[in-house]
Biotite code that builds the C-alpha atoms (Angstrom):
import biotite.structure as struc

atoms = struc.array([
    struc.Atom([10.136, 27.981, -13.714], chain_id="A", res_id=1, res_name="UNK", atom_name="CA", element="C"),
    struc.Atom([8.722, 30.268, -11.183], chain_id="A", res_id=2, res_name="UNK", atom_name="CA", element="C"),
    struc.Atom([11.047, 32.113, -8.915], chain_id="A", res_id=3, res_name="UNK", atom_name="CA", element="C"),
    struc.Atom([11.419, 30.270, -5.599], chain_id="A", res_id=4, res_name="UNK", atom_name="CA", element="C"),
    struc.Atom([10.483, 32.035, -2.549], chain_id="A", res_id=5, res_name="UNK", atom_name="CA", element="C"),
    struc.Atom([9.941, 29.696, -0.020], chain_id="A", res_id=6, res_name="UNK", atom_name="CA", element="C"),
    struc.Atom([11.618, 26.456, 0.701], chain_id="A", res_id=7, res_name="UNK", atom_name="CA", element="C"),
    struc.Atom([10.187, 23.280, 3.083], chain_id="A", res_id=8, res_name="UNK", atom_name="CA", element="C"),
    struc.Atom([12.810, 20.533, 4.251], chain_id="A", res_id=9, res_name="UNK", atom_name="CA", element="C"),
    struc.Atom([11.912, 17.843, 6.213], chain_id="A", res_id=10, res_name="UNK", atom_name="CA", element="C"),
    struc.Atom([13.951, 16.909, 8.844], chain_id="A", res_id=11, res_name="UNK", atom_name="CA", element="C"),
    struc.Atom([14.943, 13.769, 9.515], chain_id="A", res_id=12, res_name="UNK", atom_name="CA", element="C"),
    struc.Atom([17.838, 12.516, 7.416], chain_id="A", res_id=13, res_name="UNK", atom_name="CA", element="C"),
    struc.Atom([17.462, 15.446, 5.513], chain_id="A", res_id=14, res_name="UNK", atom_name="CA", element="C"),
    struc.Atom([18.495, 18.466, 8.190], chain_id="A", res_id=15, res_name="UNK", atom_name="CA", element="C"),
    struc.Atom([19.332, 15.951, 11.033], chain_id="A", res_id=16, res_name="UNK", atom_name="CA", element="C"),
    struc.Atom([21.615, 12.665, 10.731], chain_id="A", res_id=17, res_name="UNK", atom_name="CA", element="C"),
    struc.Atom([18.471, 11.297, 12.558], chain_id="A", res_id=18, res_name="UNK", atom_name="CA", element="C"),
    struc.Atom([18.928, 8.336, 15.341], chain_id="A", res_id=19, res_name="UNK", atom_name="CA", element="C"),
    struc.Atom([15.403, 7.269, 15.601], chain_id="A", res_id=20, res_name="UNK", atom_name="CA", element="C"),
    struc.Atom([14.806, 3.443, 14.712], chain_id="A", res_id=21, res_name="UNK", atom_name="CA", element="C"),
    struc.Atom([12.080, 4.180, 12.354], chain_id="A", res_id=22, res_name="UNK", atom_name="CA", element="C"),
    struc.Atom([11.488, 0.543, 11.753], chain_id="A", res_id=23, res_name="UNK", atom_name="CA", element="C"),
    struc.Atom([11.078, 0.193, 15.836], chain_id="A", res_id=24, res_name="UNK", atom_name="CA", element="C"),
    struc.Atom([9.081, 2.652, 16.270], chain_id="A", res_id=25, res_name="UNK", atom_name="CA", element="C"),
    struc.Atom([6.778, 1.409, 13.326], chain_id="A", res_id=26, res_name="UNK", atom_name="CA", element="C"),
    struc.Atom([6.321, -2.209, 14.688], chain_id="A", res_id=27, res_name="UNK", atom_name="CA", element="C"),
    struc.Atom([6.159, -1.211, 18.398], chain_id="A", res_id=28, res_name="UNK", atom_name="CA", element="C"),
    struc.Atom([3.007, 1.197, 17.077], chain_id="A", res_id=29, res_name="UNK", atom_name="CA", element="C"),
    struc.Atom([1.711, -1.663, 14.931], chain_id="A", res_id=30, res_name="UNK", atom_name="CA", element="C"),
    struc.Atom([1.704, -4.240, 17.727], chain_id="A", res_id=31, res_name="UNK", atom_name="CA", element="C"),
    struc.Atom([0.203, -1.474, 20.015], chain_id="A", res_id=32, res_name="UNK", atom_name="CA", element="C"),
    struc.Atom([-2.989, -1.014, 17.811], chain_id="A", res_id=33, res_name="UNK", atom_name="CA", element="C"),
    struc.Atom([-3.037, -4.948, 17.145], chain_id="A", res_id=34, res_name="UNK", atom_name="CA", element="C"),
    struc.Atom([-3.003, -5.918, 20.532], chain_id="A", res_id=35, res_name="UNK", atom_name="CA", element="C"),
    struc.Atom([-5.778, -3.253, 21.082], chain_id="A", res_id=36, res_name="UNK", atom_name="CA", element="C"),
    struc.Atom([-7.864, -5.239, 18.149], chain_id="A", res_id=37, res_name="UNK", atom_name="CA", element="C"),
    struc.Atom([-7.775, -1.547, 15.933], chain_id="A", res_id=38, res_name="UNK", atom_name="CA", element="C"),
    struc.Atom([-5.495, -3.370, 12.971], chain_id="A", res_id=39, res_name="UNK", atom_name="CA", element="C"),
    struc.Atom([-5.427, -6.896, 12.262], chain_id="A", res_id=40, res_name="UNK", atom_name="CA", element="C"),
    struc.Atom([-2.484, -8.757, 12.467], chain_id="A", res_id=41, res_name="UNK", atom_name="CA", element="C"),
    struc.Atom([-1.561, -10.019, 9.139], chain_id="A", res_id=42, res_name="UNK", atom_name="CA", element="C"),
    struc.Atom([-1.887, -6.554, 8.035], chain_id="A", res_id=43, res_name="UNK", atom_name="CA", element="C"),
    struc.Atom([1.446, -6.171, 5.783], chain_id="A", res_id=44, res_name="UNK", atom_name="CA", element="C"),
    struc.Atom([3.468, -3.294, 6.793], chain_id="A", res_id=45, res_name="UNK", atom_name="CA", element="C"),
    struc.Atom([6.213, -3.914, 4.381], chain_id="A", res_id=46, res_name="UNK", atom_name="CA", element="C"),
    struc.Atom([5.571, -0.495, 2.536], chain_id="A", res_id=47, res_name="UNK", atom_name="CA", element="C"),
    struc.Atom([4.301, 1.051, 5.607], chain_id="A", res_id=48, res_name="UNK", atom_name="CA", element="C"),
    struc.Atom([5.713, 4.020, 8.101], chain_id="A", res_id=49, res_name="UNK", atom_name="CA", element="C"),
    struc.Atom([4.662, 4.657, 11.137], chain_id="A", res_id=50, res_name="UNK", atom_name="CA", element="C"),
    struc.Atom([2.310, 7.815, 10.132], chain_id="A", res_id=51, res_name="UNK", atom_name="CA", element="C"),
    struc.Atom([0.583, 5.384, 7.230], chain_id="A", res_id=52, res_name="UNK", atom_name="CA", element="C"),
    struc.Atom([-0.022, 2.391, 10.007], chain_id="A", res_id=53, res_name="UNK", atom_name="CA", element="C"),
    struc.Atom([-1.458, 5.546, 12.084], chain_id="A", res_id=54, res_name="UNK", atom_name="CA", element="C"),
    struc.Atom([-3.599, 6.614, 9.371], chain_id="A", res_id=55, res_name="UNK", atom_name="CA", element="C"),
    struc.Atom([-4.810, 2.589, 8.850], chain_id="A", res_id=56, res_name="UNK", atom_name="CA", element="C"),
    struc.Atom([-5.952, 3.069, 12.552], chain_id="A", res_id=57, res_name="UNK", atom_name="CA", element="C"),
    struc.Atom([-7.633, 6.043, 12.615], chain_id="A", res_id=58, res_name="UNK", atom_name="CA", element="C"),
    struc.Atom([-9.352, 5.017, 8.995], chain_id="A", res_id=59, res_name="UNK", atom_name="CA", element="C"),
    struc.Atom([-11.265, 2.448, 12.066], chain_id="A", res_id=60, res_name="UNK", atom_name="CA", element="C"),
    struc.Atom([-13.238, 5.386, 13.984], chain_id="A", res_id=61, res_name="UNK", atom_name="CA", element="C"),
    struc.Atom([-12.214, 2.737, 16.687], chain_id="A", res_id=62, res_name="UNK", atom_name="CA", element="C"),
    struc.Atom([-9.350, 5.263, 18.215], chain_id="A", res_id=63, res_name="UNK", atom_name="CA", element="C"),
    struc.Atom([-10.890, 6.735, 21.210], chain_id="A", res_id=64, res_name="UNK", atom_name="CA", element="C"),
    struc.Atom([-8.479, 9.764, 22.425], chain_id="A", res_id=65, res_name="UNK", atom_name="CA", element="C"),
    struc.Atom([-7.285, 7.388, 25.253], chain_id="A", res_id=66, res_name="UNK", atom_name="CA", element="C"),
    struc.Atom([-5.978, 5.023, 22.722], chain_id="A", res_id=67, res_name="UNK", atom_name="CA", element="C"),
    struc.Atom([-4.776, 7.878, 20.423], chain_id="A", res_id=68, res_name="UNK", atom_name="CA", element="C"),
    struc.Atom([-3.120, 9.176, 23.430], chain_id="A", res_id=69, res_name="UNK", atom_name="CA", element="C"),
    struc.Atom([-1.441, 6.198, 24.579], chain_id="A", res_id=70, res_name="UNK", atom_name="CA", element="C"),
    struc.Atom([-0.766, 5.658, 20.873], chain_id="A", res_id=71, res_name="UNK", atom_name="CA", element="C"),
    struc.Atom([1.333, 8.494, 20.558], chain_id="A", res_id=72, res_name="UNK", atom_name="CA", element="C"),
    struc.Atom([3.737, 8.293, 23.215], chain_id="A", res_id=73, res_name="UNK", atom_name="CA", element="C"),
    struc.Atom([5.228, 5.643, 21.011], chain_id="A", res_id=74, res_name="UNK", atom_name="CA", element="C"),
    struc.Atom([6.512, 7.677, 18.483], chain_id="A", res_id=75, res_name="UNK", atom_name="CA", element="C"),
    struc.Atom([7.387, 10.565, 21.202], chain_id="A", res_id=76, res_name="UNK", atom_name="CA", element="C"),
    struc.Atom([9.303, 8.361, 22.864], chain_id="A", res_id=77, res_name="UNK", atom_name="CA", element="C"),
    struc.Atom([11.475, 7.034, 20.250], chain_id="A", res_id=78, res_name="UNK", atom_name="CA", element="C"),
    struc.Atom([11.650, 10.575, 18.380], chain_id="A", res_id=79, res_name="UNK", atom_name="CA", element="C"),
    struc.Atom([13.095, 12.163, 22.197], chain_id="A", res_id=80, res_name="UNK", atom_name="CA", element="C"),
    struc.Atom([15.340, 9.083, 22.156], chain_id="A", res_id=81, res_name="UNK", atom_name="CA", element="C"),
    struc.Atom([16.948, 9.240, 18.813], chain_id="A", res_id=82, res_name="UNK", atom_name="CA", element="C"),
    struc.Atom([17.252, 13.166, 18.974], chain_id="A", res_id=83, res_name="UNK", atom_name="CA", element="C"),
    struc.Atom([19.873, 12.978, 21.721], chain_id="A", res_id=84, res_name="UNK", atom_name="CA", element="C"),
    struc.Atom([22.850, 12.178, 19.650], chain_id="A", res_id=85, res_name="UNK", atom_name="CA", element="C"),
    struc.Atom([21.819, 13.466, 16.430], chain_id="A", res_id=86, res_name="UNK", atom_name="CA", element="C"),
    struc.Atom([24.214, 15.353, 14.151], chain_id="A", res_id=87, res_name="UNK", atom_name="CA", element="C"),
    struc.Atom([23.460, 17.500, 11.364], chain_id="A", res_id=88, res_name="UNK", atom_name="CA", element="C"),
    struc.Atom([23.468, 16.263, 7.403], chain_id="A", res_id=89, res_name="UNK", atom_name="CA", element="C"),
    struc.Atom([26.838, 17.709, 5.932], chain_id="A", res_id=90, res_name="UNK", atom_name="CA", element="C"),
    struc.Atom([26.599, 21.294, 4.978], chain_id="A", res_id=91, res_name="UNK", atom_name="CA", element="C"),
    struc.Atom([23.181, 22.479, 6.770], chain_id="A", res_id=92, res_name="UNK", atom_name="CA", element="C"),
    struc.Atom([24.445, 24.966, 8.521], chain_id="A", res_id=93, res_name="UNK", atom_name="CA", element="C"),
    struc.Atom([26.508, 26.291, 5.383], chain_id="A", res_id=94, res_name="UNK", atom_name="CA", element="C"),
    struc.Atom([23.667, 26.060, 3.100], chain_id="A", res_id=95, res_name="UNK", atom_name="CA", element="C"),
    struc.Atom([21.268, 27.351, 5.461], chain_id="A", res_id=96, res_name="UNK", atom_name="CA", element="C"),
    struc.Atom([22.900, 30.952, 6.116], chain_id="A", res_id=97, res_name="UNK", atom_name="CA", element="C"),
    struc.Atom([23.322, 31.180, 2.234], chain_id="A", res_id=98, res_name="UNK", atom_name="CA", element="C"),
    struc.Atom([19.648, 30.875, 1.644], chain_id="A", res_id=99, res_name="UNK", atom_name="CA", element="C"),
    struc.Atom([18.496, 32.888, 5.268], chain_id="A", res_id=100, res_name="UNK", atom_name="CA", element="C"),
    struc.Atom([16.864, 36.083, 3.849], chain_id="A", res_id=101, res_name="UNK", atom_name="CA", element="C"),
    struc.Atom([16.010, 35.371, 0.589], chain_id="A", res_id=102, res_name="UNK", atom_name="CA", element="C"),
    struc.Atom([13.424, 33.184, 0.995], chain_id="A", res_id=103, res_name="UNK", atom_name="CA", element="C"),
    struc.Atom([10.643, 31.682, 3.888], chain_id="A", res_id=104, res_name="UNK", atom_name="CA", element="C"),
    struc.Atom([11.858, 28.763, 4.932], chain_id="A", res_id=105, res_name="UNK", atom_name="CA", element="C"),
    struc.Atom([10.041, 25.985, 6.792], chain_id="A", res_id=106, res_name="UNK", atom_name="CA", element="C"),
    struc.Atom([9.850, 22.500, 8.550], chain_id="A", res_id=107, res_name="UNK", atom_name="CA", element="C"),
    struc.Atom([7.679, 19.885, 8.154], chain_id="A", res_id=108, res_name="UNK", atom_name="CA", element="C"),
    struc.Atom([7.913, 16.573, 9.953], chain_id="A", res_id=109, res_name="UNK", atom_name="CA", element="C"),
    struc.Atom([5.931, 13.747, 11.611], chain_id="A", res_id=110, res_name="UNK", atom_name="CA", element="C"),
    struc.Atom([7.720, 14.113, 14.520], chain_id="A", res_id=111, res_name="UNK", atom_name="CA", element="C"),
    struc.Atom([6.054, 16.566, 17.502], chain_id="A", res_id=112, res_name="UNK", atom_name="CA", element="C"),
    struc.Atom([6.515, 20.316, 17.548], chain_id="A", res_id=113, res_name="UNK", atom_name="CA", element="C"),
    struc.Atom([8.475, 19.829, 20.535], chain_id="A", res_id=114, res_name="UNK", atom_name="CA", element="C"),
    struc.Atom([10.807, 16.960, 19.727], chain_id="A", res_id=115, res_name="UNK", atom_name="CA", element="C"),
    struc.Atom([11.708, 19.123, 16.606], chain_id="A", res_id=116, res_name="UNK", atom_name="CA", element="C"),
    struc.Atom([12.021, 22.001, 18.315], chain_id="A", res_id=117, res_name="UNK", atom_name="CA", element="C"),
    struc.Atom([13.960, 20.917, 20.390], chain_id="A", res_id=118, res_name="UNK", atom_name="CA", element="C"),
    struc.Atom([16.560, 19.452, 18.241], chain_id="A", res_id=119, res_name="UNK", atom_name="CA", element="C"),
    struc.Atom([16.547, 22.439, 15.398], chain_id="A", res_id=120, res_name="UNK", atom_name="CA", element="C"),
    struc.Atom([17.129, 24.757, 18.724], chain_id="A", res_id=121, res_name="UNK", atom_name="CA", element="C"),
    struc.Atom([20.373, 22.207, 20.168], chain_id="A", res_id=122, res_name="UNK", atom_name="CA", element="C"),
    struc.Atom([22.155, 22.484, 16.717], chain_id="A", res_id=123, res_name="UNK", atom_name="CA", element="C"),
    struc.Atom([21.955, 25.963, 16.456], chain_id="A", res_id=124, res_name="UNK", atom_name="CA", element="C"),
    struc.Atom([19.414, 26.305, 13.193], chain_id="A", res_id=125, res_name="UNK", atom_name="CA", element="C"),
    struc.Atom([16.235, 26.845, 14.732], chain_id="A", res_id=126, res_name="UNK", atom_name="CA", element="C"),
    struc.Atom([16.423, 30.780, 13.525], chain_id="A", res_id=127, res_name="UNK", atom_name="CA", element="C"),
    struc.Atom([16.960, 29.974, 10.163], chain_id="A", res_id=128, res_name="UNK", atom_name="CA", element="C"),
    struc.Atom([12.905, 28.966, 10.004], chain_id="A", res_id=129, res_name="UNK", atom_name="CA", element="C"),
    struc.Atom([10.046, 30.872, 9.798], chain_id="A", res_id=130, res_name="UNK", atom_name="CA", element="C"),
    struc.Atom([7.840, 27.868, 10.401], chain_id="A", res_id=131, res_name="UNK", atom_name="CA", element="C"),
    struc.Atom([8.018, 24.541, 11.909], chain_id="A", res_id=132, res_name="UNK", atom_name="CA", element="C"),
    struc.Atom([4.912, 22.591, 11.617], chain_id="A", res_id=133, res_name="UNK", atom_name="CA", element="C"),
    struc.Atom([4.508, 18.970, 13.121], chain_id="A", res_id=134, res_name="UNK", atom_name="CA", element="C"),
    struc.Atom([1.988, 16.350, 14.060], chain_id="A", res_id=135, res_name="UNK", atom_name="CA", element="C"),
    struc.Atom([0.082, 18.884, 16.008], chain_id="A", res_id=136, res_name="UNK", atom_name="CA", element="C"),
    struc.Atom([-0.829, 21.159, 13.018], chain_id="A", res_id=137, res_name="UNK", atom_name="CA", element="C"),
    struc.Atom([-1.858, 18.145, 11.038], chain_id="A", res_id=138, res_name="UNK", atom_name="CA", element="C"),
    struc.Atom([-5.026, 16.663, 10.114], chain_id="A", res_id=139, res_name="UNK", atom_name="CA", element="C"),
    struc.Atom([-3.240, 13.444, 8.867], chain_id="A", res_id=140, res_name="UNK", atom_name="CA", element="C"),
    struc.Atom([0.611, 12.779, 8.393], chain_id="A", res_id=141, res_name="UNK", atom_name="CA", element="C"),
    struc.Atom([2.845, 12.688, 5.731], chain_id="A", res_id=142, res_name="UNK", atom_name="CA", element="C"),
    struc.Atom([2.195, 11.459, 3.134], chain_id="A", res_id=143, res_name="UNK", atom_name="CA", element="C"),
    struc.Atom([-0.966, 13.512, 3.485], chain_id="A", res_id=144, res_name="UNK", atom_name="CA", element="C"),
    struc.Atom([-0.386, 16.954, 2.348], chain_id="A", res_id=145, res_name="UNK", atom_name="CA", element="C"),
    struc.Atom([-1.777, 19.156, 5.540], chain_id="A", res_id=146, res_name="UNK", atom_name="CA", element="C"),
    struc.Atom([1.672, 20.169, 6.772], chain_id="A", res_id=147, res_name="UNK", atom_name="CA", element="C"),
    struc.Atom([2.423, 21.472, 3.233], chain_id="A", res_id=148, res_name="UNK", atom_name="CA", element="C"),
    struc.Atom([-0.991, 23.193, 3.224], chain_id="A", res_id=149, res_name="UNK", atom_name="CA", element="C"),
    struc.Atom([-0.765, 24.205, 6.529], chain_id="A", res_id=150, res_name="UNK", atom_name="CA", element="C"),
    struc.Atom([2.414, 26.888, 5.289], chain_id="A", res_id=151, res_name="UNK", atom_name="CA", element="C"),
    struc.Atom([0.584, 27.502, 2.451], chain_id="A", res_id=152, res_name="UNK", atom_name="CA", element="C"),
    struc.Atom([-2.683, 28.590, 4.460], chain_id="A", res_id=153, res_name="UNK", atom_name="CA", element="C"),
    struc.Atom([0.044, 30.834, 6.498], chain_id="A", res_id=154, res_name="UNK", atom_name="CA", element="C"),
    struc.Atom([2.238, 32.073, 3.856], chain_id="A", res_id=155, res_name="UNK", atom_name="CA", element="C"),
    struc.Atom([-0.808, 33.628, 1.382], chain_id="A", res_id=156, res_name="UNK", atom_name="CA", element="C"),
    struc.Atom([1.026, 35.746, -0.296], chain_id="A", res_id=157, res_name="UNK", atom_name="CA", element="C"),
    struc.Atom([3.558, 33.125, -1.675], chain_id="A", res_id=158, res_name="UNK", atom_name="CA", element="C"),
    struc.Atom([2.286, 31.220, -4.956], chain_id="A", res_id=159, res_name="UNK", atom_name="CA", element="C"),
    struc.Atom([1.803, 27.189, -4.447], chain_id="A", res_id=160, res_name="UNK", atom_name="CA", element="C"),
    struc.Atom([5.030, 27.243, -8.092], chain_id="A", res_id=161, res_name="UNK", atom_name="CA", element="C"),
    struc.Atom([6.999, 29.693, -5.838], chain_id="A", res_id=162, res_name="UNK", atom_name="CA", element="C"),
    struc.Atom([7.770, 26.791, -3.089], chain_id="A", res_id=163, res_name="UNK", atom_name="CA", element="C"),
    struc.Atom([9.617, 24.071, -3.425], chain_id="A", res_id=164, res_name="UNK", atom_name="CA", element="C"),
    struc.Atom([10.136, 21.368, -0.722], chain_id="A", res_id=165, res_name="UNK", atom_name="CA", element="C"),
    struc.Atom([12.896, 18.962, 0.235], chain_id="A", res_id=166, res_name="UNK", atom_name="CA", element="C"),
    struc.Atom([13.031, 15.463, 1.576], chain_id="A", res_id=167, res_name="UNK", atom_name="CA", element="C"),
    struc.Atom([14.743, 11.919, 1.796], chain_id="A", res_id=168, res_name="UNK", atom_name="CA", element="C"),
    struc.Atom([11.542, 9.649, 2.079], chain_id="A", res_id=169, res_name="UNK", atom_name="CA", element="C"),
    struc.Atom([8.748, 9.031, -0.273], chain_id="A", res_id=170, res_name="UNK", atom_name="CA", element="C"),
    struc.Atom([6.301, 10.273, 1.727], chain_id="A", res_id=171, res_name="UNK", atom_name="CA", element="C"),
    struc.Atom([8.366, 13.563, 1.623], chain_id="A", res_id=172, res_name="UNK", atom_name="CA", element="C"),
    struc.Atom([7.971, 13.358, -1.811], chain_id="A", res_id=173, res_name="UNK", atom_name="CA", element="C"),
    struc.Atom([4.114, 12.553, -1.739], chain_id="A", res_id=174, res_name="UNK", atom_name="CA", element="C"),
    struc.Atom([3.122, 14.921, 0.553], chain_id="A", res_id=175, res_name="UNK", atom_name="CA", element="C"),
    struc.Atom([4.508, 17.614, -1.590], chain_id="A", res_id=176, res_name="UNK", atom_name="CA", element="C"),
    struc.Atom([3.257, 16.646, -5.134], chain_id="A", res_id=177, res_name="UNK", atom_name="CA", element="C"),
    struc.Atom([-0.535, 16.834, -3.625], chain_id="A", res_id=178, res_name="UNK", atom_name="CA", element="C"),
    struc.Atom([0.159, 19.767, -2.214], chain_id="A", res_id=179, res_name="UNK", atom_name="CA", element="C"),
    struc.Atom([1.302, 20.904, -5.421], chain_id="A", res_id=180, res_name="UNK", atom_name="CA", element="C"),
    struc.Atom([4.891, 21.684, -4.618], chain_id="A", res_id=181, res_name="UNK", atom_name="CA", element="C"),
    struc.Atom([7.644, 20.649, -6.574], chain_id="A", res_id=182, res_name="UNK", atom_name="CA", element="C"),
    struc.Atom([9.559, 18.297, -4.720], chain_id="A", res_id=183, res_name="UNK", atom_name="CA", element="C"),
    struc.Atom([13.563, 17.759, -4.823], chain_id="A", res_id=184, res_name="UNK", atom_name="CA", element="C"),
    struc.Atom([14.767, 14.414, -3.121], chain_id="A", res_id=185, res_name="UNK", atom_name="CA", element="C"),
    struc.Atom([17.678, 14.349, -0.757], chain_id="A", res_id=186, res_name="UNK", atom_name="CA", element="C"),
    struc.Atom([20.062, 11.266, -0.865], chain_id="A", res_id=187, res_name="UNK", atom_name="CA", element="C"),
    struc.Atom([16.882, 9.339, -2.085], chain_id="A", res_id=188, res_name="UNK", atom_name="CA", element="C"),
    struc.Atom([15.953, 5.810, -2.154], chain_id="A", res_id=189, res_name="UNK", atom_name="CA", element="C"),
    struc.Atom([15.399, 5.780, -6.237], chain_id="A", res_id=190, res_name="UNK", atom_name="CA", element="C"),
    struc.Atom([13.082, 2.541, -6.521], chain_id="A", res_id=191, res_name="UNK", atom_name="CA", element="C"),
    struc.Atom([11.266, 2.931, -3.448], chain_id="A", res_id=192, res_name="UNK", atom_name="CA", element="C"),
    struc.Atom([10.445, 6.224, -4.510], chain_id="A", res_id=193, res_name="UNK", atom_name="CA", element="C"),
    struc.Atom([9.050, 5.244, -7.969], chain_id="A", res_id=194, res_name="UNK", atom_name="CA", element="C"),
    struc.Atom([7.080, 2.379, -6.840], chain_id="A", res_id=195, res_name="UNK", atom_name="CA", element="C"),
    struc.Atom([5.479, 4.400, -4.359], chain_id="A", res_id=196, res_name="UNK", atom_name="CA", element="C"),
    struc.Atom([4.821, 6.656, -7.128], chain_id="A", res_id=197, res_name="UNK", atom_name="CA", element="C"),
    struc.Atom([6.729, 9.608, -6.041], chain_id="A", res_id=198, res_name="UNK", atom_name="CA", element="C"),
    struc.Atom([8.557, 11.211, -9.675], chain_id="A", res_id=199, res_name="UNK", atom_name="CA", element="C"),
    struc.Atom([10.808, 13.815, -7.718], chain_id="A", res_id=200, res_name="UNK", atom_name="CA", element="C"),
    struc.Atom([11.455, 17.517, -9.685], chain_id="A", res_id=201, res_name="UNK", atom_name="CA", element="C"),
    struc.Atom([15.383, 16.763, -9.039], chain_id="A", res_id=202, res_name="UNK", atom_name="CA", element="C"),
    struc.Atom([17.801, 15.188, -6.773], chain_id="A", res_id=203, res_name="UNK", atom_name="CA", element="C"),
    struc.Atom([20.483, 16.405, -5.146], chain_id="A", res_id=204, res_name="UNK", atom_name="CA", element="C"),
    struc.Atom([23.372, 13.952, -3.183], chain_id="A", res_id=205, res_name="UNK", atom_name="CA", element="C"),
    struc.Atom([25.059, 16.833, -0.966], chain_id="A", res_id=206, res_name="UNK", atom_name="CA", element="C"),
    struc.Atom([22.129, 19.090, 0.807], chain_id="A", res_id=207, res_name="UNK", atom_name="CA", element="C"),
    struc.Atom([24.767, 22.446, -0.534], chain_id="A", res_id=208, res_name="UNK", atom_name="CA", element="C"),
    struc.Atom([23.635, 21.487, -4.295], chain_id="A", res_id=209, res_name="UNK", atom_name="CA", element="C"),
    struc.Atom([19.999, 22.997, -3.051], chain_id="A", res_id=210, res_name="UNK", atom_name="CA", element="C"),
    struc.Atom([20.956, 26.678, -4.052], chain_id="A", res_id=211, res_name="UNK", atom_name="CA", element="C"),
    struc.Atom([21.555, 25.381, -7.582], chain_id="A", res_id=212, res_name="UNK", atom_name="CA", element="C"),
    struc.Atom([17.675, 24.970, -7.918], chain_id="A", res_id=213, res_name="UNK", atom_name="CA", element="C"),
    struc.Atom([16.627, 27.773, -6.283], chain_id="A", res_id=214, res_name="UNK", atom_name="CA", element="C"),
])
């Protein structure tokens, strides 16, 4: 194995003990773009998030910006919502200022710039990152790969084997594989992940067992 250099956790659940009702904030979107006749209704959203229902709607070319706009404050609004109370995962901070210096590390989340911003800066671990990318630097969401290619656009002189990435969700775990990035899942949902085809590099339980694999 390569040696890592760079690192890229996502942040909900896997940084952040997040509060945001994902499955909320993925219906409220869906009924959004339903009742604006962009997605049909018996469109089954079982295995859907929010970013994949996004990318069903803009797969239309019937999103104007207006719509896109109004789309979005959705998500924003849940994402502000469930950030107030959040806590970190056990350990962050420890593992964190064990890892700060020896490698670029970076965020990448669905959530907006500022909404992560925001809560990295609140608990203190904002200045552990060298990058935090979100919606705004992507083409398309997670489980798209942009936010992973966006670092790797930035960070040049780093090898696509020198990074390794991070993540609770399948579409953590997507993401990364197309990028090319070995992928480690965080307290992972097993089954989901495999059916979704996601085959992580490792798994880890306690977010401190990360400096074992680096």
């Amino acid at each position: 194995m390569n040696k890592i250099k760079g690192i890229i956790f996502d942040m909900d659940n896997t940084l952040l003990k997040s509060r945001i009702d994902f499955k909320a904030m993925k219906n409220e979107t869906f009924h959004f773009l339903v009742s604006r006749g962009i997605l049909p209704q018996e469109l089954d959203i079982t295995n859907h998030t929010t970013s994949t229902i996004v990318e069903e709607a803009m797969k239309t070319r019937l999103m104007t910006e207006k719509l896109q706009s109004e789309m979005w404050e959705i998500p924003r609004r849940f994402e502000m919502d469930g950030m107030k109370d959040a806590e970190l995962e056990a350990g962050v901070v420890e593992i964190l200022e064990e890892l700060k210096g020896g490698y670029q590390m970076a965020v990448v989340t669905n959530n907006s710039v500022l909404a992560a911003e925001i809560a990295l800066k609140d608990h203190d671990i904002l200045d552990f990152f060298d990058l935090v990318v979100g919606r705004e630097q992507m083409k398309s969401l997670k489980p798209s790969p942009d936010g992973f290619q966006y670092i790797l656009d930035r960070c040049s002189g780093i090898s696509t084997e020198e990074w390794i990435s991070v993540g609770d969700s399948w579409i953590d775990g997507k993401a990364s594989s197309a990028a090319g990035i070995k992928f480690i899942s965080y307290q992972g949902d097993f089954e989901k992940m495999k059916r979704m085809g996601v085959h992580p590099y490792a798994s880890i339980n306690d977010i401190r067992e990360l400096k074992g694999l680096v």
